[in-house]
N, C-alpha and C positions, 0 to 999 in steps of 0.2 A: 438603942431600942431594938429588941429583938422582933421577928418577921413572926410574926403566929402560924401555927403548923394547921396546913389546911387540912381536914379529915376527907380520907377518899370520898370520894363518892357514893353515896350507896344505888345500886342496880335497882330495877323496877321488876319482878319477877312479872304482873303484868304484862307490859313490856318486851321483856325478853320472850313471853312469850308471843304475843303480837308480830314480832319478829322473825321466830321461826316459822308461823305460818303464814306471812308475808314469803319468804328464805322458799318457802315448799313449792306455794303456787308457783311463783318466778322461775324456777329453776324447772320444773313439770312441763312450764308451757313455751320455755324460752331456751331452754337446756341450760348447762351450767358457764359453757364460755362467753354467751347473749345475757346472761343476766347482770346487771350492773347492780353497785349497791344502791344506786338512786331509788331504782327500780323495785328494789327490796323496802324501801324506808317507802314509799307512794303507799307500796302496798299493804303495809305494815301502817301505816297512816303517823307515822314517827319521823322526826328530822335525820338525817344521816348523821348527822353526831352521837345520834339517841343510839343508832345500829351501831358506829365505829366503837362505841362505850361500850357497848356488851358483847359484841363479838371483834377480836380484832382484825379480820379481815375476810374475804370471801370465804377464802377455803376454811377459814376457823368457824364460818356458820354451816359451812356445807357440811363438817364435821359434826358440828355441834347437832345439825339431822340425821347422821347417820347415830349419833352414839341416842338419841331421844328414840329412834326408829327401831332400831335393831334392840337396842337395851329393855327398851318400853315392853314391846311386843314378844321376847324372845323369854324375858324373863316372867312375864305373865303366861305366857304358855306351860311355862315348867313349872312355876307356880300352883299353876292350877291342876296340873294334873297329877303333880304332886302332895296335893291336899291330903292323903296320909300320910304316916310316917315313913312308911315303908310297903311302896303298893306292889303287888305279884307285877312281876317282869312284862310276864303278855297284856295285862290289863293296860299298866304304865304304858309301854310302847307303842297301843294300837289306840290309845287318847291322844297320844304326844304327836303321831301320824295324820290322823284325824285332821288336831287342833291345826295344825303346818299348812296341809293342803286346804282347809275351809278359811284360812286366813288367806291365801292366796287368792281362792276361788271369789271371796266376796269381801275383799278392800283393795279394790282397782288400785286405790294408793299407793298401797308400800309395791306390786310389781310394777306400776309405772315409776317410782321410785330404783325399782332395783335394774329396767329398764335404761334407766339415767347413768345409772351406776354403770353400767354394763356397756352402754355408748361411748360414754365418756374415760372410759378406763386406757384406753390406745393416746390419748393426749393427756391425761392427767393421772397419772398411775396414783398419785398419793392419796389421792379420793377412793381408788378401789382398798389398795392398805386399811385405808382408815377404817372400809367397811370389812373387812378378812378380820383385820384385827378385834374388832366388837364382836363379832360372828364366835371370834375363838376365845374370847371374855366368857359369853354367852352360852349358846347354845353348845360346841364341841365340849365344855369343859363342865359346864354343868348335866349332861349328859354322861361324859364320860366319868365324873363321880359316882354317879348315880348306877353304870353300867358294873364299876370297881365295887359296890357295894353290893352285889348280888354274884356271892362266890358259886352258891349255883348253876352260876350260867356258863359257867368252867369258859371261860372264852380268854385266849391265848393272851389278846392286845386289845383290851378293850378302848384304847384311843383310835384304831385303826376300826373297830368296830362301831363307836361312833361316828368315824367320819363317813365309813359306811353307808350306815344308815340316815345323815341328815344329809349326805350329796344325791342318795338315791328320791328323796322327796325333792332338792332343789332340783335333779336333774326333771322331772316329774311336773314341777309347773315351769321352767323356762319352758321347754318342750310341748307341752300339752297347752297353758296358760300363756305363755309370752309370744311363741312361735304357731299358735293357732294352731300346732298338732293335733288338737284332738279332731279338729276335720280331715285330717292323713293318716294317724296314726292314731286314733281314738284309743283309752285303753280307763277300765273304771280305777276310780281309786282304789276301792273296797278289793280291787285282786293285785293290786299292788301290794297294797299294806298286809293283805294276808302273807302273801309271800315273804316279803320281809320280815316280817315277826316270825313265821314260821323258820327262816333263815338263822336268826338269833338263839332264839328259842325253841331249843328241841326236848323233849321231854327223857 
């Protein structure tokens, strides 16, 4: 008598998402070495079986937020300001600036997020990876497409010119947003972003 072939299991998208934002909280309030998976399934209101099934283990949920966070958010940004086919340089650039810093300024989330990231990177390097790596999925490459497609902007290395320009906004909210600069070293956005565009794009 043969054994019948049991059919995986199918995931609960539900679920898994229940999961990751269980994964968020825990990990926001508890940092990422305090958070147990117990603690993730409580909060997630799912058995730990339910969480081992869809994610297989801590670091693969802590993953599984960065590539939802970074990918969600990074790709909606170019998206959207993308919405022609092909937008003038200056326009493109001082939306994409804009979108960057107004995400920062008002969803507490992803910089306490990237906060987590940033703490935790001296004892868990593979978690910062994980986030570099999305980053350079995302925004460095869809950028720097986008940069190679506009031969008028005659620019040498346009990889080096995106990185450029998306380290000069991250440097901009660590600094300003994360490290409370802007009561030290206050500086508007609007003459940041000028300058930078300006820097890129010279007529």
């Amino acid at each position: 008598m043969t054994t019948p072939i049991r059919e995986p299991r199918q995931l609960s998208p539900e679920k898994g998402a229940a999961i990751l934002a269980g994964g968020m909280q825990e990990f926001l309030a508890h940092g990422y070495a305090a958070t147990s998976m117990d603690r993730v399934a409580a909060a997630a209101g799912v058995s730990k079986a339910t969480v081992y099934s869809h994610f297989q283990d801590k670091e693969g949920l802590f993953t599984a937020l960065i590539e939802q966070l970074v990918q969600y958010k990074f790709r909606s940004l170019f998206g959207n300001a993308l919405e022609t086919s092909q937008p003038e340089p200056r326009i493109f650039l001082r939306e994409l600036a804009h979108r960057v810093l107004d995400m920062g300024a008002n969803e507490p989330q992803f910089l306490n997020f990237m906060r987590l990231i940033l703490g935790e990177s001296g004892r868990f390097p593979e978690l910062a990876r994980a986030f570099v790596r999305n980053i350079e999925k995302t925004s460095f490459r869809m950028l720097r497409q986008y940069l190679e497609s506009c031969p008028q902007l005659k620019l040498a290395d346009p990889e080096a010119t995106a990185r450029i320009f998306i380290g000069a906004l991250v440097h901009y909210l660590i600094i300003q947003e994360m490290l409370h600069g802007k009561d030290i070293v206050p500086m508007e956005s609007d003459r940041l972003i000028d300058n930078l565009v300006e820097a890129i794009v010279s007529d």
